[in-house]
C-alpha positions in Angstrom: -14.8 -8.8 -24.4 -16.8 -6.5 -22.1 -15.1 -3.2 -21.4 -11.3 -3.0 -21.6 -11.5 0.3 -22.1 -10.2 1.2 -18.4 -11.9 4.1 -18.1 -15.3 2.2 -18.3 -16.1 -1.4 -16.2 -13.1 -2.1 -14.9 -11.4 -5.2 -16.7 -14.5 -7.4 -16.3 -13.8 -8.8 -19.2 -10.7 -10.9 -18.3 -12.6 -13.4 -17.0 -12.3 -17.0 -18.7 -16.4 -17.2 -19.5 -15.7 -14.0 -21.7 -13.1 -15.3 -23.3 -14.8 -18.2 -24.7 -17.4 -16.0 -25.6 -14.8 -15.1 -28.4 -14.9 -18.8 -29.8 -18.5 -18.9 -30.3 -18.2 -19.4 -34.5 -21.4 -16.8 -35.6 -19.0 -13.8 -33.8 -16.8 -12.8 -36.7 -20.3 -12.7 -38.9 -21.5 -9.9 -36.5 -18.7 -8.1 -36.9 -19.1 -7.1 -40.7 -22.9 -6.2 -39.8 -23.6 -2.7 -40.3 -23.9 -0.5 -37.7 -27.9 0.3 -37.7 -28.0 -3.5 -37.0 -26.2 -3.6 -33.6 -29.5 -2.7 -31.8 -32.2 -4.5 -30.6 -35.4 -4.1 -33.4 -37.0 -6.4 -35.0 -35.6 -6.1 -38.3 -32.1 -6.7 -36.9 -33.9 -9.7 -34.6 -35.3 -11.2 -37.9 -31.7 -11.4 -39.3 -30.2 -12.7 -36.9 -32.0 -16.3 -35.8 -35.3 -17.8 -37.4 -38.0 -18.6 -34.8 -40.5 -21.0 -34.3 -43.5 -21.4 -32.2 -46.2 -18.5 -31.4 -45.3 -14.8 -32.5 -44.9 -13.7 -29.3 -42.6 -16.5 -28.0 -40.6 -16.0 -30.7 -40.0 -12.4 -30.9 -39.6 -12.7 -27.5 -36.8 -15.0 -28.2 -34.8 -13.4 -30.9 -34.8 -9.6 -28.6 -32.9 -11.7 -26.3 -30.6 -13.2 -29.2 -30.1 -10.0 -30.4 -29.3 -8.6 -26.6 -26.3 -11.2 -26.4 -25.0 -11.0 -29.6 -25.2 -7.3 -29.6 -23.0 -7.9 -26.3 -20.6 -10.2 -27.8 -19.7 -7.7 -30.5 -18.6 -5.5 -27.8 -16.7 -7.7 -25.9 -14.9 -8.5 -28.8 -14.3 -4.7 -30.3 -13.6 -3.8 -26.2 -10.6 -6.7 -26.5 -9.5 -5.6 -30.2 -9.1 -1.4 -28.6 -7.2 -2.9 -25.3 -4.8 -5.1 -27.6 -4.4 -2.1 -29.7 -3.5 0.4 -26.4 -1.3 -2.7 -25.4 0.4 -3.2 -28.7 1.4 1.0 -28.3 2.7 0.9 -24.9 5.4 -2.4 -25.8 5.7 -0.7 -29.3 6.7 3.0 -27.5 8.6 1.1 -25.1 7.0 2.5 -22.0 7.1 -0.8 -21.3 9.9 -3.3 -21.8 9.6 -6.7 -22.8 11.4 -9.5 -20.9 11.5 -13.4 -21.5 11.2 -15.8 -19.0 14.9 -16.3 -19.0 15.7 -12.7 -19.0 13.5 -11.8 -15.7 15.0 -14.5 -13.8 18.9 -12.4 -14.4 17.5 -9.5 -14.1 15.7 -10.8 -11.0 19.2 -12.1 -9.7 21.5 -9.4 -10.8 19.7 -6.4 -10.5 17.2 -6.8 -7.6 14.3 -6.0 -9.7 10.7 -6.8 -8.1 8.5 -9.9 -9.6 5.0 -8.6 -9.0 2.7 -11.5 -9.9 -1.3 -10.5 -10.9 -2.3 -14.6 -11.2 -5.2 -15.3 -9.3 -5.0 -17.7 -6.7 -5.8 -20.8 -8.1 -2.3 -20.4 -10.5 -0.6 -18.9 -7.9 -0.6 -21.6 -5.0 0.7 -23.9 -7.4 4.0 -22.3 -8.4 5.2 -19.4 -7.9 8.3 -17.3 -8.5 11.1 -17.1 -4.8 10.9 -13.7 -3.6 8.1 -12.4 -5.9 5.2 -10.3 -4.5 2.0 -11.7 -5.2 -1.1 -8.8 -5.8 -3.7 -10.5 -8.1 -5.3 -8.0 -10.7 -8.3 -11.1 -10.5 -8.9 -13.5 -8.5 -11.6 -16.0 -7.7 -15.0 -14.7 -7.1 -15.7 -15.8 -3.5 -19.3 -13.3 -3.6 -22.9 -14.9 -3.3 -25.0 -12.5 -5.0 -27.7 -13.4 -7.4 -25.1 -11.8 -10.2 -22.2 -13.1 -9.0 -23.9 -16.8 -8.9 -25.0 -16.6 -12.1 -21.6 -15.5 -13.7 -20.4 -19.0 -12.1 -23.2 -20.8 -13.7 -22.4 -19.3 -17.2 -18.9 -20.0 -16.7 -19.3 -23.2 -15.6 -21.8 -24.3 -18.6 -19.0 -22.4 -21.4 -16.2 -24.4 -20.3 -15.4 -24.2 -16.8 -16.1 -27.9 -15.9 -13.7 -28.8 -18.6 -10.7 -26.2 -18.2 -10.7 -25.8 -14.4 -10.6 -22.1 -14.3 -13.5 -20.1 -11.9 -15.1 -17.0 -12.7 -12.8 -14.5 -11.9 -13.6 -10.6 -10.7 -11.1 -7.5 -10.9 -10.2 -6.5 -7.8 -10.4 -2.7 -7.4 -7.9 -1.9 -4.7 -5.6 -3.6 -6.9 -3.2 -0.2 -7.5 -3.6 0.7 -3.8 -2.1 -2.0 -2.9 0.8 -1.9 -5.3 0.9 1.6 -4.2 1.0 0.5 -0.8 4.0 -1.7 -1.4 6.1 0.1 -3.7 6.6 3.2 -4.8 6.1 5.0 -8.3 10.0 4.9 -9.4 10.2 0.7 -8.2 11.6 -1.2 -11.2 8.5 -3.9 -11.6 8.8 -7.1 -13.6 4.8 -7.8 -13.8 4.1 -11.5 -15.1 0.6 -13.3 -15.0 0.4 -16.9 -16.4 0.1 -16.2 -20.3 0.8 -12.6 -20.4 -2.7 -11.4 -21.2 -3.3 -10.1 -17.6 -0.3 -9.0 -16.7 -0.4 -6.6 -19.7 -3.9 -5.2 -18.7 -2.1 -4.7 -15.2 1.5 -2.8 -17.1 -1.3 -0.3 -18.2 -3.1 0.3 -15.2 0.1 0.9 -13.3 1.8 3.0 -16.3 -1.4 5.4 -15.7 -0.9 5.4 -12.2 2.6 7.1 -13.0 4.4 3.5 -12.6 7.2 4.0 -15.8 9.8 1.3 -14.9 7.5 -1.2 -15.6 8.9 -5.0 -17.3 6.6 -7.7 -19.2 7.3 -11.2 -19.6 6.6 -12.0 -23.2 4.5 -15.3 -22.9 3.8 -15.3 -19.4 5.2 -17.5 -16.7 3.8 -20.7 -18.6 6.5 -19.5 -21.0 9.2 -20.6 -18.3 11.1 -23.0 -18.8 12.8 -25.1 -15.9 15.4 -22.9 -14.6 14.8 -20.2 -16.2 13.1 -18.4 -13.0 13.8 -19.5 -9.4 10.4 -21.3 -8.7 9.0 -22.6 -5.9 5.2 -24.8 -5.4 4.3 -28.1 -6.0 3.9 -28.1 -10.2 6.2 -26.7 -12.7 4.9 -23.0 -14.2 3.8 -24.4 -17.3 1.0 -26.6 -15.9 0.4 -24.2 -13.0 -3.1 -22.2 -15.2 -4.5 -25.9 -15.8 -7.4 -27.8 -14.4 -11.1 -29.4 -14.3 -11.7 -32.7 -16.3 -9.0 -31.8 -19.2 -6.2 -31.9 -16.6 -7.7 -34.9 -15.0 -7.6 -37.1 -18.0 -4.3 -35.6 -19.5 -5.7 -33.9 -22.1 -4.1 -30.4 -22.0 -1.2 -29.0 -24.0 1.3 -28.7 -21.6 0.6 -32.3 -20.2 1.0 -33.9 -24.1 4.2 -32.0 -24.2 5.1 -33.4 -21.0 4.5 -36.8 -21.8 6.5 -36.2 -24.9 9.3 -36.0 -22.6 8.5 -38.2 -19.5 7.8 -40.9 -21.8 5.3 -44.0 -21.1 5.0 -44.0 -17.5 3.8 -40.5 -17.8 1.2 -41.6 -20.4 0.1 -44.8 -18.7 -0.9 -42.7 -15.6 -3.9 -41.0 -17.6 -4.6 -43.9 -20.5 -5.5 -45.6 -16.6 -7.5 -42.5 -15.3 -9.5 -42.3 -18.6 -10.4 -46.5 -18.3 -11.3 -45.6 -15.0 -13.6 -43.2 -16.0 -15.1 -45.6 -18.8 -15.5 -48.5 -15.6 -17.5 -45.9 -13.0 -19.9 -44.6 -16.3 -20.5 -48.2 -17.8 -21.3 -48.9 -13.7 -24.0 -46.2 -13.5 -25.0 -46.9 -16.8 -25.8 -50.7 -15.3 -26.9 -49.5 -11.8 -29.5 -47.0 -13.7 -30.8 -50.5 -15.7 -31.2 -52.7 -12.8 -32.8 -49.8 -10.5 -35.2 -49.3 -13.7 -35.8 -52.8 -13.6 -36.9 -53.2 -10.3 -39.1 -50.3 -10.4 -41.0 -51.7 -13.1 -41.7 -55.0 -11.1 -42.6 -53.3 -8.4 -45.0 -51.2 -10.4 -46.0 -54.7 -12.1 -47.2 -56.5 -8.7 
């Protein structure tokens, strides 16, 4: 994952694409390569990929192999050294660990603060009743030719299917904690799976924040009643999205439909015929247009 190390880029490497840079198989190969190897010559190039075509295309080509790899190796020792520093703080207990059913009473009873660091996507569809929302990420709403190609790649590695946008860290995210509350405010911070909200407990603990509370699990990890919630969707199915959560195909939906039962099921066994109908339709449409091409072409 690219730079979790705070003191570098600044959380960049949150963002869904780079996570599912993680789940490219050839990843835990590179990391038993020695370390001479995580450069760019040739001999490394020449290890990694065979090539085919002219020598200059193909050198060409493996640099550039080399380059991303090289890349992926640091994302993923950037994410190992983060989980490590997050692992300390929970393990030192400078910050205390909370389940879903434990912030809600100690929401209730003791007037602690829910801040929530989901980006807005999650957010707008459930949310917790009297939580302050300050995403750590959010969508990336820039037009730049870095920013649009960050989209594209995120799109291509999974985006389409999983619903989730390319993300950016937002910088004045401790200024505007700081704005709202001050260093000795007891803070439940919860994200949707817990990842984020964790990269957020150490920002603020190194702002001087040190009543700071986790939710183990994230809000997904809610169950109903557990949290006063409020939105249109239960938490669990609030971080899902794209094709998978149009044909049913998530997690949380199967579990759902575990409990709704058949009419639950039905609803998405129909959405997936309906997607058969509309491609066997193009498919046919594409023939006949072909068709009449050709006799056109023919006369």
């Amino acid at each position: 994952m690219e730079a979790l190390g705070l003191g570098h880029s600044p959380l960049n490497s949150l963002s869904p694409s780079c996570r599912l840079y993680q789940g490219h198989q050839h990843c835990t190969k590179l990391l038993d390569t020695k370390q001479n190897c995580l450069n760019n010559s040739e001999p490394f190039s020449l290890k990694c990929r065979p090539f085919y075509g002219t020598r200059h295309r193909g050198l060409s080509s493996i640099r550039m192999q080399a380059v991303e790899e090289d890349y992926e190796v640091r994302q993923m020792k950037d994410m190992a050294a983060a989980r490590k520093r997050w692992d300390a703080l929970i393990r030192e207990e400078k910050v205390k660990v909370l389940s879903p059913k434990e912030a809600g009473y100690a929401m209730q009873l003791s007037n602690k603060t829910l801040l929530d660091v989901r980006p807005s996507t999650e957010h707008k569809k459930a949310w917790v009743k009297g939580s302050t929302w300050i995403p750590i990420f959010d969508v990336d709403s820039r037009f730049d030719a870095g920013s649009l190609s960050r989209k594209v790649t995120n799109f291509m590695m999974g985006g389409w299917w999983s619903g989730v946008p390319a993300l950016s860290f937002d910088g004045q995210f401790l200024s505007k904690v700081k704005e709202r509350f001050t260093e000795d405010t007891d803070l439940i911070v919860a994200c949707q799976k817990g990842l984020r909200s964790l990269a957020a407990c150490e920002l603020l603990y190194n702002a001087g924040y040190r009543n700071l509370f986790w939710i183990r699990g994230g809000l997904e990890a809610a169950e109903e009643g557990d949290i006063e919630r409020e939105g249109p969707v239960p938490f669990k199915l609030a971080g899902i999205g794209g094709v998978s959560e149009f044909l049913g195909w998530t997690d949380q939906q199967r579990v759902a439909a575990a409990k709704e039962g058949w009419g639950y099921r039905l609803v998405f066994s129909a959405r997936l015929v309906g997607v058969f109908v509309v491609a066997d339709a193009l498919l046919i449409g594409a023939q006949q247009a072909a068709r009449y091409l050709q006799e056109i072409r023919s006369h």
